[in-house]
C-alpha positions in Angstrom: -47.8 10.3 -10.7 -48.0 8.1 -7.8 -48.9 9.0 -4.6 -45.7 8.0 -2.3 -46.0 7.3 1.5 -43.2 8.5 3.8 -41.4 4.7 3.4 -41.2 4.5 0.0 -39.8 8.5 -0.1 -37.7 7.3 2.3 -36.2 4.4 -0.1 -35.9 6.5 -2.9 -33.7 9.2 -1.4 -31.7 6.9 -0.1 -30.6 5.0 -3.2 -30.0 8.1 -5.1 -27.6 9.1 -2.4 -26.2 6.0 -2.9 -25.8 7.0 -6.8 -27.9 4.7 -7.8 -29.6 6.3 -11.0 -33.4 7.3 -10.8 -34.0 3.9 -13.6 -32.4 1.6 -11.0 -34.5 3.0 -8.2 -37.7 3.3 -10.2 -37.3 -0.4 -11.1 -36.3 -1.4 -7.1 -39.3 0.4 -6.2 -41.6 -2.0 -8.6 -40.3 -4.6 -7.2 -40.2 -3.9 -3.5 -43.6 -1.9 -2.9 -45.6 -3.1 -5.7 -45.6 0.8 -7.3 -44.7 1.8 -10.5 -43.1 5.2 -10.2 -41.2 7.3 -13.4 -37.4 8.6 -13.7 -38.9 11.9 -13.3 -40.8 11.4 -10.3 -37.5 9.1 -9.1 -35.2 12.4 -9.9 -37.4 14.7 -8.3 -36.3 13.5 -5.1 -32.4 13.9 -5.7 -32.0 17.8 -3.8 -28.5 18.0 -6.2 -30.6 17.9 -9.7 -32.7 20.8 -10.8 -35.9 18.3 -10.6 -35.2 18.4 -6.8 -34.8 21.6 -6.0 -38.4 21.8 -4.2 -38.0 18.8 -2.0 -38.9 19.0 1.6 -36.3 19.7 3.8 -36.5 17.3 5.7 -35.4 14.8 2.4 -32.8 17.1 1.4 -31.5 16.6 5.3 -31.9 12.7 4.8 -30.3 12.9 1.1 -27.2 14.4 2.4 -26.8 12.4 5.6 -26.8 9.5 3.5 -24.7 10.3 1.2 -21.7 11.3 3.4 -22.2 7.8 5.4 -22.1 6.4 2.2 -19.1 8.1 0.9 -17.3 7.2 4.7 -17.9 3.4 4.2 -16.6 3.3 0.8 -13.2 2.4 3.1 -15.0 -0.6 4.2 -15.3 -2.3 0.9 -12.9 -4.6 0.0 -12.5 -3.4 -3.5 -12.2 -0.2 -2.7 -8.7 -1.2 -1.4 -5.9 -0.9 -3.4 -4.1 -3.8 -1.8 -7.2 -6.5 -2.5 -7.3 -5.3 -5.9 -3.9 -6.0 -6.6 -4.2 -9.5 -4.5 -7.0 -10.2 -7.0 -5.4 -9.8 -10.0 -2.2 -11.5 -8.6 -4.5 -14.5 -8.3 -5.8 -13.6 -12.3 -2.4 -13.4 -13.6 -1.7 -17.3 -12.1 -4.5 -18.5 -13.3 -4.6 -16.8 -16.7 -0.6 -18.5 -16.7 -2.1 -21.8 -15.6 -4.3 -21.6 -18.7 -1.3 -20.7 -21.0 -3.5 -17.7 -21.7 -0.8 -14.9 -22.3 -3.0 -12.1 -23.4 -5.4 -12.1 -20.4 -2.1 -12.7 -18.3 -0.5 -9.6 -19.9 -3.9 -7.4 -19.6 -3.5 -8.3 -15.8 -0.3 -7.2 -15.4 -0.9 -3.9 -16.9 -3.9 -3.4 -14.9 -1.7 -4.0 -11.4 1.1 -1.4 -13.2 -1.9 1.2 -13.4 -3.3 0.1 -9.8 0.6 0.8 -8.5 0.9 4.1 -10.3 3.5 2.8 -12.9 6.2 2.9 -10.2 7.9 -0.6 -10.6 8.7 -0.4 -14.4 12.3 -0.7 -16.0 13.6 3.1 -16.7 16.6 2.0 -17.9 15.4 1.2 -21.7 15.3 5.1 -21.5 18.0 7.5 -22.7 17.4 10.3 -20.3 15.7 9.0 -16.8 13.2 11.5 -15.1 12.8 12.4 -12.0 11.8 9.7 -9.7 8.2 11.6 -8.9 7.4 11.5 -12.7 6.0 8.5 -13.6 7.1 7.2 -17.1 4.3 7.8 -19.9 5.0 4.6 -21.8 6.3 0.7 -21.0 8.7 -1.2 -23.7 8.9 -4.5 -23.3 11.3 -6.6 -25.1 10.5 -10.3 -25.5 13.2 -13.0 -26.0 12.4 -16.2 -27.8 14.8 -18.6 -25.6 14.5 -21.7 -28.8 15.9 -19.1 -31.2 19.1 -19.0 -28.9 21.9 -21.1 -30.2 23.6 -23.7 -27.9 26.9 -22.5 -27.4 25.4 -18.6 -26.9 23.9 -19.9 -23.7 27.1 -19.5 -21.2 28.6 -16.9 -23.0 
């Protein structure tokens, strides 16, 4: 095992409260300080495994500050946002239209449905309508082919 100075023990418990796994951090630490450290040696720094349970207290004390700042700021992350995901795939479902690509544009689609909690769907393909709290289990979707329609059906 390599012998770790107070910087690099620093590092390492600060990624892991950031969730990155003990491989990712072992490889960051290569690259950054030049030292090749294992998973084990990574993980023995994480106070919430069983490999950490002896670390100092004054890591443990770091470890958890970090990781409650880093669970606060998850707010400041634009994906974290419901509203900028669905904006995103607003943008994907034009696009994917532009490109007459149906399936990606229909993958979309479903993805904002699940992002929104399945609220907007059509209930009234159902026979019996649940409450408006329960959100429907399934989606049917009928699709018309408009050039199968006869002319004289069209004003009818």
């Amino acid at each position: 095992m390599a012998a770790l100075n107070g910087e690099v023990k620093a590092f390492i418990v600060q990624a892991l409260a950031c969730f990155d796994t003990p491989t990712q951090v072992a490889e960051q630490v290569k690259k950054d300080y030049g030292i090749e450290v294992s998973r084990q040696q990574v993980e023995s720094h994480d106070p919430t495994k069983y490999a950490g349970r002896g670390l100092a207290k004054k890591w443990a004390e770091l470890f958890h500050h970090c990781r409650q700042q880093f669970r606060e700021q998850t707010a400041d992350i634009a994906i974290a946002n419901r509203a900028y995901r669905l904006r995103a795939l607003g943008r994907f479902v034009e696009k994917a239209e532009g490109m007459r690509n149906i399936s990606l544009a229909m993958q979309a689609l479903e993805q904002a449905a699940k992002e929104c909690g399945d609220r907007y769907v059509n209930r009234q393909a159902r026979a019996e309508t649940p409450p408006d709290d329960v959100p429907p289990s399934s989606v049917e979707v009928t699709i018309v082919d408009a050039s199968a329609r006869k002319p004289d059906d069209a004003d009818a």
